[in-house]
MARVEXBA-215915 format. One line per field, with one value per residue (C-alpha): residue number from 1; residue in one letter; z, x, y. Coordinates in steps of 0.05 Angstrom, whole numbers, plus 5000, padded with zeros to 4 digits. Each point is the difference from the previous one (the first is absolute). Layout:
N
nr (NUM, ...)
rest (a, ...)
zz (Z, ...)
xx (X, ...)
yy (Y, ...)
This chain:
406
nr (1, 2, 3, 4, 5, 6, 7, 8, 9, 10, 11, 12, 13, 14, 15, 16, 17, 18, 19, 20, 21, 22, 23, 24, 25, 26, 27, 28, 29, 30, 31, 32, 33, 34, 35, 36, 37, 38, 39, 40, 41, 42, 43, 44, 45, 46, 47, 48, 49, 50, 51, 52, 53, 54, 55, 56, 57, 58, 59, 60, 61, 62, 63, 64, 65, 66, 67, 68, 69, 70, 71, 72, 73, 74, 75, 76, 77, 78, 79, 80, 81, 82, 83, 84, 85, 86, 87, 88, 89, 90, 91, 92, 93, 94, 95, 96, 97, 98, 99, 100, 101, 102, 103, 104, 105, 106, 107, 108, 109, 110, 111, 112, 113, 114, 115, 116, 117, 118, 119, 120, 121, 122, 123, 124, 125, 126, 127, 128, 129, 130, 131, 132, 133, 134, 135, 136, 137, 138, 139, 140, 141, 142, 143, 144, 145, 146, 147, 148, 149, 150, 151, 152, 153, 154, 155, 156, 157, 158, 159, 160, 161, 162, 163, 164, 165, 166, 167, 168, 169, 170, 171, 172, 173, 174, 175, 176, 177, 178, 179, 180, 181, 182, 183, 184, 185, 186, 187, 188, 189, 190, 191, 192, 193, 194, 195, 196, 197, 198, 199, 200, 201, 202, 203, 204, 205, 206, 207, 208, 209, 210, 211, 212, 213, 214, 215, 216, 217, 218, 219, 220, 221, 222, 223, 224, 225, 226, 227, 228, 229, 230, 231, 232, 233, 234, 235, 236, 237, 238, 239, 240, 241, 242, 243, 244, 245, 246, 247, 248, 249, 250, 251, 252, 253, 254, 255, 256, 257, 258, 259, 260, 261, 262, 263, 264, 265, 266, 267, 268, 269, 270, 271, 272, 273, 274, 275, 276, 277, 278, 279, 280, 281, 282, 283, 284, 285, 286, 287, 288, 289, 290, 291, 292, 293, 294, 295, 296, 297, 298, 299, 300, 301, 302, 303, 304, 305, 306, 307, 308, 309, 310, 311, 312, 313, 314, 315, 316, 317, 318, 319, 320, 321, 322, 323, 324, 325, 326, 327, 328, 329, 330, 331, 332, 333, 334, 335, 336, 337, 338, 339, 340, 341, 342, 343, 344, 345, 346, 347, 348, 349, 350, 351, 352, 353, 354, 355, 356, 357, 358, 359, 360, 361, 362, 363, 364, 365, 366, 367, 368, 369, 370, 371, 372, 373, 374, 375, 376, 377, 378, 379, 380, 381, 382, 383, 384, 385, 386, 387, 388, 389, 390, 391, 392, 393, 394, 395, 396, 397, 398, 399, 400, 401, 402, 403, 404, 405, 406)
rest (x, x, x, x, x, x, x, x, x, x, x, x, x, x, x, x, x, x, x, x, x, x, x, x, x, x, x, x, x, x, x, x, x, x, x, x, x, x, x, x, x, x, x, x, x, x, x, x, x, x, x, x, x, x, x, x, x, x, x, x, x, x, x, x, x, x, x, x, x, x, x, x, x, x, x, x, x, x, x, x, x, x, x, x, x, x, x, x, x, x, x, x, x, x, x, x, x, x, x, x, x, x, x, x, x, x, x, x, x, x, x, x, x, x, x, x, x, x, x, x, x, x, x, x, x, x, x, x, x, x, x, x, x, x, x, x, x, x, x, x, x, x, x, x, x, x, x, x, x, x, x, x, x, x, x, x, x, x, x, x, x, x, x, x, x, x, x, x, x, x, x, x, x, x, x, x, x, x, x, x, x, x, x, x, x, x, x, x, x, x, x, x, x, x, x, x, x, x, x, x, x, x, x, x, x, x, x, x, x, x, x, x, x, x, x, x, x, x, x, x, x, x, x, x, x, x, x, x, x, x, x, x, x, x, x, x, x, x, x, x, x, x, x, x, x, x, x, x, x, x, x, x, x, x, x, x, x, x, x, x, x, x, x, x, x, x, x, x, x, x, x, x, x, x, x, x, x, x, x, x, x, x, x, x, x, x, x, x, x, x, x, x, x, x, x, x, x, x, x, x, x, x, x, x, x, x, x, x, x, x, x, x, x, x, x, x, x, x, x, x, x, x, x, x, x, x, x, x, x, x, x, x, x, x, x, x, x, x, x, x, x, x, x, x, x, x, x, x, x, x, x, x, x, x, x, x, x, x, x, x, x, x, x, x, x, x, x, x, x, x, x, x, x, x, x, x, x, x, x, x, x, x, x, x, x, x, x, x, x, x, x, x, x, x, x, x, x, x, x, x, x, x, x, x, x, x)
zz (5621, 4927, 5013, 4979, 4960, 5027, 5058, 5022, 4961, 5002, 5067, 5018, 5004, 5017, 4962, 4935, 4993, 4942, 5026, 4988, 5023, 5000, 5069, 4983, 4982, 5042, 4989, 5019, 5048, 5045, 5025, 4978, 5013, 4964, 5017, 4929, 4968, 4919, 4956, 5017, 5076, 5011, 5056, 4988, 5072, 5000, 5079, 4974, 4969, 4930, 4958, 4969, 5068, 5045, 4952, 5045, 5064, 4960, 4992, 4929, 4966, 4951, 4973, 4953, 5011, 4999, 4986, 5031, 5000, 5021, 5073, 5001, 4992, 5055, 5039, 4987, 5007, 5083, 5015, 4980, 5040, 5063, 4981, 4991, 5065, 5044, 4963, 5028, 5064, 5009, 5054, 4979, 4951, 4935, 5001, 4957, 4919, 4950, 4926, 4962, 4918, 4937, 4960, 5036, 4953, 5030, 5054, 5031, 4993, 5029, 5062, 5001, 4999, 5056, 5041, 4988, 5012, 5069, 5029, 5021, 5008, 4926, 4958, 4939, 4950, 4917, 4979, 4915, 4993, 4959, 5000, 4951, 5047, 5068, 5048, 5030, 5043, 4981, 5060, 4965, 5038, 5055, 5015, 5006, 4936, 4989, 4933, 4997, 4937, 5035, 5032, 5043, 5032, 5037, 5052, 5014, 4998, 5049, 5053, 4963, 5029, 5057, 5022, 4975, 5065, 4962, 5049, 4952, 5037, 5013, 4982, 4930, 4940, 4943, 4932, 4944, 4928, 4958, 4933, 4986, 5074, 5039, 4941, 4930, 5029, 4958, 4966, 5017, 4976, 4984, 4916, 5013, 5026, 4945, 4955, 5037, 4992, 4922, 4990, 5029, 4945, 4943, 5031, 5006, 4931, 4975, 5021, 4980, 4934, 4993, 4924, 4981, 5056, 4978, 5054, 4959, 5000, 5067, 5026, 4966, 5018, 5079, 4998, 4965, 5048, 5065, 5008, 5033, 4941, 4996, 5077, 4989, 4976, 5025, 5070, 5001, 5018, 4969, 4993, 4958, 4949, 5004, 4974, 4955, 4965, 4990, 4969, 4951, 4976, 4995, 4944, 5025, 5011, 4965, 5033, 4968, 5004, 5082, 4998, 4953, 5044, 5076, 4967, 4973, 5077, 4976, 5039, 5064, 5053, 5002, 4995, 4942, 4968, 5012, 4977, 4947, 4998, 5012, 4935, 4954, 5025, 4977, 4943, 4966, 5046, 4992, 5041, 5040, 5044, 5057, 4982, 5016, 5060, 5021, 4982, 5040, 5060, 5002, 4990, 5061, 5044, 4972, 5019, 5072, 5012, 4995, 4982, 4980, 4949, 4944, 5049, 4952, 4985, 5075, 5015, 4947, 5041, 5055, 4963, 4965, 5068, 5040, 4937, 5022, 5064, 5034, 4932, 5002, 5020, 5070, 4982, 4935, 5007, 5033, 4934, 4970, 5056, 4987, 4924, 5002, 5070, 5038, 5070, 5069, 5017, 5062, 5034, 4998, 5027, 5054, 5017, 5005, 5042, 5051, 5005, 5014, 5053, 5031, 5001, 4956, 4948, 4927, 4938, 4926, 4958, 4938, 4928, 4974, 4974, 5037, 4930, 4987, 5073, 5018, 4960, 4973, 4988, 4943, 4964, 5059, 5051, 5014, 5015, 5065, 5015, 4982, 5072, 5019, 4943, 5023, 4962, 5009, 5043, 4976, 5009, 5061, 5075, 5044, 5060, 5029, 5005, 5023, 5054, 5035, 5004, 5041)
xx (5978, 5006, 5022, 5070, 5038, 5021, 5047, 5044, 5011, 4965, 5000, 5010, 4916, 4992, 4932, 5032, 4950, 4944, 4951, 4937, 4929, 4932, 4972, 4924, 4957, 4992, 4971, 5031, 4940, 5024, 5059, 4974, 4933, 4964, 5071, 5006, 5015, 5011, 5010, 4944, 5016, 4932, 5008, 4960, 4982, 4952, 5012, 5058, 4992, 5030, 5029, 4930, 4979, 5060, 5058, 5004, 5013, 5056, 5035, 4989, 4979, 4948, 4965, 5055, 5021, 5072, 5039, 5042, 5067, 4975, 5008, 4927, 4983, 5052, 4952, 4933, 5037, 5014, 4936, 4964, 5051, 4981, 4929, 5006, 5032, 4949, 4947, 5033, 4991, 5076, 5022, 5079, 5021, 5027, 5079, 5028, 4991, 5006, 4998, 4996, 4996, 5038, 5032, 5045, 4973, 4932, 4994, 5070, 4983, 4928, 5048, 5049, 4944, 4963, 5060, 5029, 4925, 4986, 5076, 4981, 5049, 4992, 5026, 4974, 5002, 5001, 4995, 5022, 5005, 5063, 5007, 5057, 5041, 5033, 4966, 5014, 4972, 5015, 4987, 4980, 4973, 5050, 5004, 4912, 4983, 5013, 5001, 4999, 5007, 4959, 4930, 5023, 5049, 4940, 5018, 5073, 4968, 4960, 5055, 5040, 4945, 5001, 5077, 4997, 4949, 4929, 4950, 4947, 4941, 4942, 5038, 5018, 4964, 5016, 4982, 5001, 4995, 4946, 5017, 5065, 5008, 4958, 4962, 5037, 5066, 5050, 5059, 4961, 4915, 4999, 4994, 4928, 4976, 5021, 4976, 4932, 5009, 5025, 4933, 4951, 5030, 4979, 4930, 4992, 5021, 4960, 4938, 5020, 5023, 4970, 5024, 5041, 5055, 5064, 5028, 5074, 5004, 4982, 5051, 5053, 4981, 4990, 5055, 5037, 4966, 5009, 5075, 5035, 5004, 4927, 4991, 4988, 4940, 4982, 5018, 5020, 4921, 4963, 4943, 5033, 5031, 4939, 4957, 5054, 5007, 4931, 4992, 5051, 4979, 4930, 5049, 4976, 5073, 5045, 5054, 5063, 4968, 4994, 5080, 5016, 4967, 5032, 5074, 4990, 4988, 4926, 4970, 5024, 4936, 4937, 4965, 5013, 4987, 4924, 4995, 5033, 4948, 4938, 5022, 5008, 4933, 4963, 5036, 5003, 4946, 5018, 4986, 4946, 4951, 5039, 5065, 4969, 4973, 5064, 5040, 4953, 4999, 5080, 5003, 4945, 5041, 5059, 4969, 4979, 5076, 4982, 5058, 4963, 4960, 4992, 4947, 4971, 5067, 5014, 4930, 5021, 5080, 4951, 4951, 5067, 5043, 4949, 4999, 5061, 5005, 4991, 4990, 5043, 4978, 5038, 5039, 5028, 5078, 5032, 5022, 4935, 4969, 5058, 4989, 4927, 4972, 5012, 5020, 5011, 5067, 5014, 5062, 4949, 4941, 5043, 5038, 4932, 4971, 5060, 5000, 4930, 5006, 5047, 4946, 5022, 4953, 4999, 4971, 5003, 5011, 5016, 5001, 4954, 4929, 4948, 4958, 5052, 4985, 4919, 4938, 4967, 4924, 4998, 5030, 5047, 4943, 5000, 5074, 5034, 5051, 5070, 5020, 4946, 5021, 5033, 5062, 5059, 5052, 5064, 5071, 5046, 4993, 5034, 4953, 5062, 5041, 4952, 4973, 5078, 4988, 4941)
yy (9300, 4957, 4941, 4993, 4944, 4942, 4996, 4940, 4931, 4940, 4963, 4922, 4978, 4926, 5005, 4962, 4951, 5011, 4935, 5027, 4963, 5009, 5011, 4997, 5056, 5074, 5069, 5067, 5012, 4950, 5041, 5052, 5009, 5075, 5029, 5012, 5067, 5014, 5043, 5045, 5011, 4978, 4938, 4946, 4996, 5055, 5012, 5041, 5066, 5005, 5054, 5032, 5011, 5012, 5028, 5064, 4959, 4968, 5062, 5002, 5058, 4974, 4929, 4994, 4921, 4995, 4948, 4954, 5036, 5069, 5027, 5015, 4918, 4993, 5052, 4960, 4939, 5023, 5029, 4932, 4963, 5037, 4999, 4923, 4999, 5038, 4954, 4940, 5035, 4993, 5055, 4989, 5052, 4979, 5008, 4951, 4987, 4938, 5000, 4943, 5006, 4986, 5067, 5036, 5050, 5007, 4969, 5015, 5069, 4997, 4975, 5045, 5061, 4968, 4992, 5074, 5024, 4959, 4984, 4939, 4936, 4967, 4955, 4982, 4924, 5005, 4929, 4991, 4925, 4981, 4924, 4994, 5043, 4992, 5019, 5070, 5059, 5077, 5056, 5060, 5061, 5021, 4918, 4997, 4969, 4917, 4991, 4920, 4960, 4950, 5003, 4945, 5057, 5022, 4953, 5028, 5071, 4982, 4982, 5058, 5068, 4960, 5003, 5071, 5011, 4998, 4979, 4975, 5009, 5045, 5065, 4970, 5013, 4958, 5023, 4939, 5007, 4963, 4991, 4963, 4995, 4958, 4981, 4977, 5010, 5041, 4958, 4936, 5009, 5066, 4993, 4969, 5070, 5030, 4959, 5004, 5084, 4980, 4953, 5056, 5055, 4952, 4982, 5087, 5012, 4944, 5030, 5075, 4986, 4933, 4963, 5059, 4992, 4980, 4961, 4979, 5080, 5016, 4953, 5038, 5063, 4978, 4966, 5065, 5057, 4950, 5029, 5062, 5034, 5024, 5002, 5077, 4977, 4945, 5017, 4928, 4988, 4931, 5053, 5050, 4953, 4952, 5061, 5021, 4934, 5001, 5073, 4973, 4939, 5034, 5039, 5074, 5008, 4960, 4969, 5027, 5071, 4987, 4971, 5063, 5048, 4966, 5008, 5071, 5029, 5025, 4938, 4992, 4987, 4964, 5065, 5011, 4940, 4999, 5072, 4977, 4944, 5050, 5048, 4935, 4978, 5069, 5004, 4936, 4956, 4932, 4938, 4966, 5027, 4966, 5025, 5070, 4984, 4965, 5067, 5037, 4962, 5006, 5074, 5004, 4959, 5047, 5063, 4978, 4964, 4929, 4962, 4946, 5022, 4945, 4966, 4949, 4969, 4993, 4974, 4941, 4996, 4981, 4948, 4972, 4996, 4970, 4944, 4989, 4988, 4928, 4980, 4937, 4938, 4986, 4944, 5037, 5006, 5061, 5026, 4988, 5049, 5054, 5004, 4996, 5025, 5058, 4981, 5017, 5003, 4952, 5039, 5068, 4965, 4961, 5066, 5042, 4946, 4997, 5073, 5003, 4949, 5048, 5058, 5035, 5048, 4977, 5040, 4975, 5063, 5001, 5044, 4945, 5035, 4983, 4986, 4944, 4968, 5017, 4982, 5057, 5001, 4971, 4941, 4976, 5021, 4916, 4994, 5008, 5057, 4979, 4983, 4952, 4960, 4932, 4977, 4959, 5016, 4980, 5013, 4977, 4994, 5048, 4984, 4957, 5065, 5036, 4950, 5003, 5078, 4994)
């Protein structure tokens, strides 16, 4: 079922306060351990079976990878749940699901698939930061979905699924969100990611195009194509418009030509474009060496369904993220961390905690590629994967709250 618009008003929350702290430095692995699971449905902890090698025992029908709001995610999603679940040697079957992310978008449909698909008792937390407003809570989703203007609200969610009869325990898988979730926390940290993602564009079309990229231009035309407008061809994916950015400020299409083309109706999919892309190539062949091997590499990853294909931009997300994280000296001031490092959020990392204490299974999944969060062979081969990397955890407590729930 899509996930519908929002339901009732905004409810009383006594999670006003905005005091936020640094509680010391933390990695996702701690919680978390190798129960991590991106974009590629390819778990990090190679006990579990991914997608290349078990896509027919997931009930899908090909390799394909989908993405997050697609019932076939929701599908590989359950079968490495119960997979985790038999490798914890846990004889309770799973009956029970958590969600914890940040777009009601995404991630509250991921949720809502997952709990059509399974039937399980769910409930589901979408944390957006808003400090300038009062604080609120939204239910969305036939009354599942807690859509908090606070990520402190964790803590009265917590006491909420429990008086609606959750038993939080071995039969419970949680599912948590990575990116603007437990780590750079949306509303509150989240701009440092993307300025990470912003930083490892410029480093990719500095070495494709070296001295003749125009950065004043690509910033317009990024900042142009990055709306809803062009999402026919874009897809809204930081691949697509990374590579298209690049095709046009390597001037093999020019920019207004693209916009021209998007409005008339005779560009409307990604396809397309690098057809488009191939034909100007053979006909007028412009550009570097490396811009060919870059357009190459992304119609490969096209053909085979990879929606990831601009792999050397991601590969420098990762090298530029990972420069960002537990960057900051640890007596630097709170806002200093939030503007400069990317974070762990403290309400995630305490809620994750508690519920693991309960016995209950927890899996980081996320959209994130796994280029922008593992080394690769090569130039990042030194550098650890993106969830063994300590950095500060900051935000507020909620341990308090969720001490006096047991």
């Amino acid at each position: 079922m899509e996930l519908g618009p929002a339901g009732v008003g905004a409810l009383e929350k006594t999670a006003t306060g905005l005091t936020l702290n640094n509680f010391g430095k933390a990695k996702l692995a701690d919680v978390f351990e190798d129960f991590v699971i991106y974009r590629d449905l390819e778990p990090l902890d190679k006990r579990l079976p991914g997608l290349k090698s078990a896509a027919g025992k997931m009930g899908l029908s090909d390799q394909s990878i989908p993405r997050k709001r697609e019932i076939d995610y929701a599908r590989a999603a359950r079968w490495f749940a119960e997979k985790s679940q038999t490798l914890r040697n846990e004889s309770k079957n799973l009956a029970e699901l958590l969600f914890l992310g940040d777009s009601l978008y995404n991630d509250g449909q991921a949720f809502q698939n997952l709990h059509d698909l399974t039937e399980w008792q769910a409930a589901c937390f979408i944390g957006d930061e808003k400090s300038a407003e009062e604080a609120a809570v939204e239910m969305h989703g036939e009354q599942t979905i807690y859509s908090a203007n606070r990520w402190a609200a964790l803590g009265d969610w917590a006491g909420h699924i429990l008086a609606q009869g959750l038993a939080l325990d071995e039969r419970t898988l949680v599912i948590v969100d990575i990116d603007k979730t437990v780590l750079g926390a949306k509303g509150r940290n989240d701009a440092v990611i993307d300025h990470a993602r912003l930083e490892g564009i410029y480093r990719t079309m500095d070495s494709v195009l070296g001295a003749n990229f125009d950065r004043a231009a690509f910033e317009r035309q990024y900042d142009e194509l990055n709306r809803a407008a062009y999402h026919s061809v874009t897809a809204d994916n930081q691949d697509f418009l990374a590579y298209i950015c690049l095709v046009l400020n390597a001037k093999l299409i020019q920019f207004d030509e693209f916009v021209k083309e998007v409005r008339g109706g005779n560009l409307d999919n990604f396809f397309q474009f690098t057809r488009w892309v191939n034909s100007r190539m053979m006909i007028n062949p412009i550009g570097s060496e490396r811009l060919r091997q870059v357009h190459e590499t992304v119609m490969n990853c096209e053909f085979s369904g990879d929606p990831t294909p601009f792999k050397s931009f991601r590969r420098q997300e990762f090298i530029t993220t990972i420069e960002r994280m537990g960057n900051m000296a640890s007596d630097a001031s709170v806002d200093e961390m939030l503007q400069q490092e990317i974070t762990l959020t403290n309400e995630v990392m305490e809620m994750a905690k508690w519920l693991a204490a309960r016995g209950c299974l927890l899996l980081c999944m996320s959209d994130k590629p796994s280029e922008s969060a593992c080394p690769d062979g090569s130039e990042s081969a030194d550098l650890p994967p993106l969830h063994r990397v300590e950095t500060h955890l900051v935000g507020a407590t909620i341990q308090a709250q969720l001490d006096a729930l047991g």
